[in-house]
Backbone bond lengths (Angstrom), bond angles and torsions (degrees), N, CA, C in turn:
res aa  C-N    CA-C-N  psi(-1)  N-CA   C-N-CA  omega(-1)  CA-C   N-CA-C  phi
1 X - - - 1.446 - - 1.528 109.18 -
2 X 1.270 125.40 129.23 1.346 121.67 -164.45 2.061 91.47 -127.94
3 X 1.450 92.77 134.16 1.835 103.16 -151.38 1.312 83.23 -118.86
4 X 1.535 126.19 171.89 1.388 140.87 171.97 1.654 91.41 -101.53
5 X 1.463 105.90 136.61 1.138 119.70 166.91 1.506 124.89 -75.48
6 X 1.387 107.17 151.37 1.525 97.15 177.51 1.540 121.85 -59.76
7 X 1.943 98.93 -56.27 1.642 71.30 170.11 1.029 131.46 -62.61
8 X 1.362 141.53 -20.15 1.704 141.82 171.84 1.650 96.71 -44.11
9 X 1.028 125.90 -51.11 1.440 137.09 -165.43 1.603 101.44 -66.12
10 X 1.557 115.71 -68.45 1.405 96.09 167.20 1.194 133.91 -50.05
11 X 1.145 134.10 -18.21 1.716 145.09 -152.74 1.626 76.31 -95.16
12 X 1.240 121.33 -53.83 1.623 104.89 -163.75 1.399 110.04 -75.47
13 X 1.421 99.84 -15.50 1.806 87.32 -168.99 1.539 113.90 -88.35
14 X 1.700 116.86 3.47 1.045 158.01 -177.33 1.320 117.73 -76.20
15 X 1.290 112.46 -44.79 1.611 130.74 162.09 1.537 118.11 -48.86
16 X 1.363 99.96 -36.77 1.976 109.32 -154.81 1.049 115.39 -127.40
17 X 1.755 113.29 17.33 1.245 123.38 -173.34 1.462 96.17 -127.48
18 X 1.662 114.62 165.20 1.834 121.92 172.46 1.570 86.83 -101.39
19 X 1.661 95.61 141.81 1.478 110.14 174.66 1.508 99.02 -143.75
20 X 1.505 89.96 119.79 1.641 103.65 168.08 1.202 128.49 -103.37
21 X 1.594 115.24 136.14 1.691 112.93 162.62 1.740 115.76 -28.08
22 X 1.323 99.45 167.58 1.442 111.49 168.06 1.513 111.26 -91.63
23 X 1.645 111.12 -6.18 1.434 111.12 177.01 2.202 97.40 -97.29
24 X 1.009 103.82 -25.92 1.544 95.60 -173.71 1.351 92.08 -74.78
25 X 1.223 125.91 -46.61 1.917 119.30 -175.55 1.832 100.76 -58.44
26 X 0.990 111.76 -22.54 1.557 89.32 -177.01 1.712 109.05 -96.22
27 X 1.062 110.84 -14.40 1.322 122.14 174.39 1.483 103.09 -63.44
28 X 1.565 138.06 -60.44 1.173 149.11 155.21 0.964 116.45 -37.79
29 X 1.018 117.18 -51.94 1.873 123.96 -179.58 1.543 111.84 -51.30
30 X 1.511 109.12 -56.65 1.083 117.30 165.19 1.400 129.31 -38.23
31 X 1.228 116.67 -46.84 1.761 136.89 -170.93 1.666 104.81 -90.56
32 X 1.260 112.87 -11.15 1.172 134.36 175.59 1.838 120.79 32.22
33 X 2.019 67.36 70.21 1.339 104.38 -162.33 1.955 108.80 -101.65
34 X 1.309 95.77 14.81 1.396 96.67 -162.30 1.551 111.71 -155.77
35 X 1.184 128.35 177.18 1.465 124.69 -177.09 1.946 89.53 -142.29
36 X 0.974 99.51 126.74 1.555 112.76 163.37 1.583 130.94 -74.70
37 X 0.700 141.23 119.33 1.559 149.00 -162.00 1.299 119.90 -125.21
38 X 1.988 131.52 89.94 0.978 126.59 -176.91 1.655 103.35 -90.36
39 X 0.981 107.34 156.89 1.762 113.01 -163.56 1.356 103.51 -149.18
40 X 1.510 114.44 9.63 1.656 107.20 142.10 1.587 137.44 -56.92
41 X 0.997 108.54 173.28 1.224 135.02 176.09 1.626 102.13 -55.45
42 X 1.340 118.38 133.31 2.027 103.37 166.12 1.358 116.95 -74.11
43 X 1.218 110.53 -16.14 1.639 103.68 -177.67 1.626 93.79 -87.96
44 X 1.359 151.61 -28.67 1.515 131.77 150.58 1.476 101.81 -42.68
45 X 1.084 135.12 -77.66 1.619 126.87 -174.27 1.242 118.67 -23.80
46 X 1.604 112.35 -64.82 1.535 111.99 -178.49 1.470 110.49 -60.47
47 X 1.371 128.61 -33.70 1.384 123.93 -174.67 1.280 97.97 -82.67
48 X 1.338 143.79 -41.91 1.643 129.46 -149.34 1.637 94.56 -115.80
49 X 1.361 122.77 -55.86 1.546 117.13 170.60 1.778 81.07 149.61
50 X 1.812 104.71 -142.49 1.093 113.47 169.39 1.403 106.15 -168.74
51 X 1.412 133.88 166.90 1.045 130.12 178.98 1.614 117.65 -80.77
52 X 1.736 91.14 135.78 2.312 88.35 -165.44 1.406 101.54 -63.71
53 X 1.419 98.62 141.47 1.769 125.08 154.26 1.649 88.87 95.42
54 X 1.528 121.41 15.72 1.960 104.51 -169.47 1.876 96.54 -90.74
55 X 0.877 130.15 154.97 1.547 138.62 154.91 1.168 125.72 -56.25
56 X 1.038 156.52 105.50 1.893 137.14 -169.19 1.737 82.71 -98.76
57 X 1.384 84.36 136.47 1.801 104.74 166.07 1.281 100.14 -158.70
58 X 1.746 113.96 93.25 1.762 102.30 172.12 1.027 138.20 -72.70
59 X 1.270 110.01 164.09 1.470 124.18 -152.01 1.690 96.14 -65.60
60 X 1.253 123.86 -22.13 1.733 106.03 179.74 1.635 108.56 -75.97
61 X 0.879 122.25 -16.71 1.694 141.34 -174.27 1.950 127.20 -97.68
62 X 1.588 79.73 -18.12 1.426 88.39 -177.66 1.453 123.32 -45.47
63 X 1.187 120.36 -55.53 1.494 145.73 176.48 1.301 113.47 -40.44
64 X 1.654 114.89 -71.17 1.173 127.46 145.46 1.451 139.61 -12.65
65 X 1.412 108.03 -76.63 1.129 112.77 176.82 1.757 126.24 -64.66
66 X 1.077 107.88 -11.85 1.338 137.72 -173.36 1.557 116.21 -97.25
67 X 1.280 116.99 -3.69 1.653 115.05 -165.78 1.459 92.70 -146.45
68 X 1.807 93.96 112.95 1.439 99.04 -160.01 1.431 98.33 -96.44
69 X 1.555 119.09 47.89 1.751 132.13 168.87 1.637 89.11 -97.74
70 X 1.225 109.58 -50.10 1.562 136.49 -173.73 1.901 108.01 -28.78
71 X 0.991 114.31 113.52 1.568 118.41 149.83 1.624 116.57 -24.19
72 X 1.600 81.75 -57.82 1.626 91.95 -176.80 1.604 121.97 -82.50
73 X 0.806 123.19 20.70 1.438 151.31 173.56 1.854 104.79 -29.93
74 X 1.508 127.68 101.23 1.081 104.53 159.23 1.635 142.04 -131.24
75 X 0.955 114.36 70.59 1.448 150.57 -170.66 1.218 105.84 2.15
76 X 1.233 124.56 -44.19 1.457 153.21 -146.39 1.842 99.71 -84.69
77 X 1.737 105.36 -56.40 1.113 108.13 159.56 1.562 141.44 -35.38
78 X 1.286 118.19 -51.26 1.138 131.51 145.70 1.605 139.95 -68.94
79 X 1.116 106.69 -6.84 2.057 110.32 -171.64 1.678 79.21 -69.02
80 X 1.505 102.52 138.39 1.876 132.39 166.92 1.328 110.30 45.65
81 X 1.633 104.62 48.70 1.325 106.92 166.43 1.486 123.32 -90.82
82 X 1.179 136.06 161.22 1.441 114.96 -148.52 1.386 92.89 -135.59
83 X 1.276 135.31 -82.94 2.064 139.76 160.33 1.252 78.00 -116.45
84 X 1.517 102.01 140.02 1.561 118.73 172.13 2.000 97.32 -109.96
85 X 1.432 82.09 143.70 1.648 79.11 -165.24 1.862 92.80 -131.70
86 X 1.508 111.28 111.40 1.752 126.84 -167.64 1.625 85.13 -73.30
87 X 1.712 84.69 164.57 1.383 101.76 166.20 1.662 106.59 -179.81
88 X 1.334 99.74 121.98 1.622 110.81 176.43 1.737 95.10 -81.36
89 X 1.567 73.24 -151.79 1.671 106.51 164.10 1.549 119.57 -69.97
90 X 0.980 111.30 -28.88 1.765 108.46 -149.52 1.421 98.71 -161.77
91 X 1.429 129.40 -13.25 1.409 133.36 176.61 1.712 117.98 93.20
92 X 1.475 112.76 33.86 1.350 117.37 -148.22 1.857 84.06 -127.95
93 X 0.715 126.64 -87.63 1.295 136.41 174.11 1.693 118.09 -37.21
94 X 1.374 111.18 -28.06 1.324 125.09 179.90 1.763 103.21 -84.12
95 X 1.443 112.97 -43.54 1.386 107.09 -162.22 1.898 102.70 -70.01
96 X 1.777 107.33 -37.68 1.389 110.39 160.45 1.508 122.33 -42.70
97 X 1.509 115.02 -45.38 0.992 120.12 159.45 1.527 147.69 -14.36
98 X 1.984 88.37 -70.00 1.572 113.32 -155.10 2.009 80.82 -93.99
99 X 1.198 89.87 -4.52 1.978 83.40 -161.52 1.899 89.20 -76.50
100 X 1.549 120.13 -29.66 1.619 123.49 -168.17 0.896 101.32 -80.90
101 X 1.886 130.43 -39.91 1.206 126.51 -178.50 1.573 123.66 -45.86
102 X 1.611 95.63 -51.69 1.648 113.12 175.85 1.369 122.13 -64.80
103 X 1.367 109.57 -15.58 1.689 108.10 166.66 1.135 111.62 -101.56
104 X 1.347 130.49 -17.95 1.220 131.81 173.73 2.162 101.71 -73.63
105 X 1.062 121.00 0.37 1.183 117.59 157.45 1.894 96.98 118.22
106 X 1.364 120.19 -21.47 1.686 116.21 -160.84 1.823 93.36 -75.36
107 X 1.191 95.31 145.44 1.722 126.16 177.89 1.416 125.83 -91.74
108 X 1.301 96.73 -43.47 1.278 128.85 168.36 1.714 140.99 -43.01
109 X 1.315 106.94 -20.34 1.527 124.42 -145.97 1.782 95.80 -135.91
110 X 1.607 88.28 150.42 1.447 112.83 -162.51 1.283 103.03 -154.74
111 X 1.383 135.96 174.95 1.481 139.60 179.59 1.979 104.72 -152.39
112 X 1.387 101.30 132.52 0.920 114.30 168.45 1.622 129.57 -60.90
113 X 1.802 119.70 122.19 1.780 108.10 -178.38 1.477 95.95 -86.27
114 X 1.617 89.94 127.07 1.384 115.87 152.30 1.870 107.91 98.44
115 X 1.531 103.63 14.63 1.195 101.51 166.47 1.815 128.23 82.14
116 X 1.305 89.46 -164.24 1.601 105.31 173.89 1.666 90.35 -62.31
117 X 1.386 116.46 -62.23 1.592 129.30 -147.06 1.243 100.35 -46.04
118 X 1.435 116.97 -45.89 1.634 126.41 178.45 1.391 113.21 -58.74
119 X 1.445 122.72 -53.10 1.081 112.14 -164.97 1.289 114.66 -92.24
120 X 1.384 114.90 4.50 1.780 122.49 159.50 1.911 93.58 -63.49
121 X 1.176 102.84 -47.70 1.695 97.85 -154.88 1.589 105.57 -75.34
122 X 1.492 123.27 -11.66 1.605 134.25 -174.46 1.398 91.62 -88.17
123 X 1.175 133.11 -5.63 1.320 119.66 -164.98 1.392 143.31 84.72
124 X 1.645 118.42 19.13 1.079 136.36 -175.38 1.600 111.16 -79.80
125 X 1.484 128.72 139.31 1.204 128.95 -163.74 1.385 103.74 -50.89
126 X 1.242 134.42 168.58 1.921 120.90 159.99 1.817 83.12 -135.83
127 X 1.605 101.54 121.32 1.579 121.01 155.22 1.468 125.57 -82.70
128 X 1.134 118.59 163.99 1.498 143.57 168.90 1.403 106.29 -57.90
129 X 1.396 143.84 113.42 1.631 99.54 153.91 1.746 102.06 -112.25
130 X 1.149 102.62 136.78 1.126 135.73 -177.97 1.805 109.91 -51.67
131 X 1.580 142.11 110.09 1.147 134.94 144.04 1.338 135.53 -39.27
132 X 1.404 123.11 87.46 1.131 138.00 -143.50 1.966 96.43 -85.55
């Protein structure tokens, strides 16, 4: 059985998606022109932190929470969102991400290259998140 690889999968979803520096997200950030979207895992959060003022909505939920047909519907998530801009770990999971968003119909949305890791190193705050 011969499968498409993940990275093959990111590389394509890479094509059809907007991908911004970690210096254009802070440029936006700044102008507060954008909403940040971590889409890790919560147990990465509690161990690594997260970047201040970002939303966590993980990536298994994304879909969900986002499609107000959805059960899982969460409204709240979205009220005064402006370009939502994903971000994993490493920019791998996010670009899969931003690639569902855009078929799922949103215009809006972009994913950060190279992740959290990058935008620790651009200088973006890194928070606590709290075990709820």
């Amino acid at each position: 059985m011969s499968i498409k690889s993940s990275q093959t999968l990111v590389e394509e979803a890479q094509k059809k998606i907007e991908t911004l520096s970690p210096n254009e997200v802070k440029n936006l950030a700044e102008k507060k022109e954008i909403t940040l979207i971590d889409v890790r895992d919560i147990r990465e959060l509690w161990k690594e932190g997260t970047i201040e003022n970002s939303k966590h909505i993980p990536r298994g939920m994304l879909e969900f929470w986002l499609d107000p047909e959805s059960t899982y519907y969460q409204s709240n998530k979205i009220k005064e969102i402006k370009k939502m801009v994903l971000f994993c770990a490493l920019g791998w999971r996010s670009a899969l991400a931003t690639k569902s968003l855009v078929e799922m119909g949103f215009t809006n949305v972009a994913h950060v290259d190279g992740g959290f890791d990058a935008l620790k190193k651009s200088g973006f705050k890194v928070v606590v998140k709290e075990k709820k």
